[in-house]
C-alpha positions in Angstrom: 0.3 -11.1 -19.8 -2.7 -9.2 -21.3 -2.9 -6.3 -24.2 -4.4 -3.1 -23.4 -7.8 -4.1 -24.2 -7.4 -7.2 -21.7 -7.9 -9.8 -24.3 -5.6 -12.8 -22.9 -2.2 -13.5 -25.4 -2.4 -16.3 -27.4 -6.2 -16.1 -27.4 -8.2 -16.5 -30.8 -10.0 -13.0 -31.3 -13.7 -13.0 -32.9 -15.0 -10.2 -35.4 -17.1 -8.5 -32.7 -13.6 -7.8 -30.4 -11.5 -7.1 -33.2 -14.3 -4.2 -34.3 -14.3 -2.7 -30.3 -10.6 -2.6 -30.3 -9.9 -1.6 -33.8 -12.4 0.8 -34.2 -13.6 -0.5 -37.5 -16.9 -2.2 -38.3 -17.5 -6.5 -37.8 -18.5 -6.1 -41.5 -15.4 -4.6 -42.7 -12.8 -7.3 -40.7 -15.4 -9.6 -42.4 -14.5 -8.4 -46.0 -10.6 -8.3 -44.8 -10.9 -12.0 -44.2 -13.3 -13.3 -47.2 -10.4 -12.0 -49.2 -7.8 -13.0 -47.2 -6.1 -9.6 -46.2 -6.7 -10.5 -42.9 -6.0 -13.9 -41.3 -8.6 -16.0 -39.7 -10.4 -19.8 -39.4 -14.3 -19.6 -39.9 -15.6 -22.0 -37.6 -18.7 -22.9 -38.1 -20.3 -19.2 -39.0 -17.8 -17.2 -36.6 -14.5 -16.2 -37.2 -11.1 -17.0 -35.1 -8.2 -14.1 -35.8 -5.0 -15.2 -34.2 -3.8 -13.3 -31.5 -0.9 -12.1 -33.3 -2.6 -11.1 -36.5 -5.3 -9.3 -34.1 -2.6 -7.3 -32.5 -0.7 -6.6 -36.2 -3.9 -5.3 -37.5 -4.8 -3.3 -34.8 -1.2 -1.4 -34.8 -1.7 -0.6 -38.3 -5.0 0.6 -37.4 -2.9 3.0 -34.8 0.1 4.2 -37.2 -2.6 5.3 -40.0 -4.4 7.0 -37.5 -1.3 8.9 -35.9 -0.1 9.2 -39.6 -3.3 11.4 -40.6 -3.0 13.6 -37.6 0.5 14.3 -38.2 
């Protein structure tokens, strides 16, 4: 099974596909995870999001938006 934006479940997300789906810059989920509001591993210089966090963070991203078009 696959999410709408055809990233495999289970599947560590980086910045870069988090940012396409979200709709939010790399350099903010970067700030989100230096402070730990987001959840991630920093391998190396790049960061894996968990699959679930990626897909909790992105329908927040959704509900704010429908929230301030309501």
């Amino acid at each position: 099974m696959t999410d709408k934006n055809n990233h495999g479940l289970g599947k560590p997300w980086t910045t870069t596909e988090l940012s396409e789906a979200s709709g939010v810059s790399m350099q903010y989920i970067g700030r989100l995870l230096n402070q730990g509001r987001l959840r991630g591993q920093k391998i190396g210089h790049m960061w894996a999001i968990p699959d679930s966090e990626a897909q909790r963070f992105i329908e927040e991203r959704e509900g704010e938006k429908r929230k301030d078009h309501a």
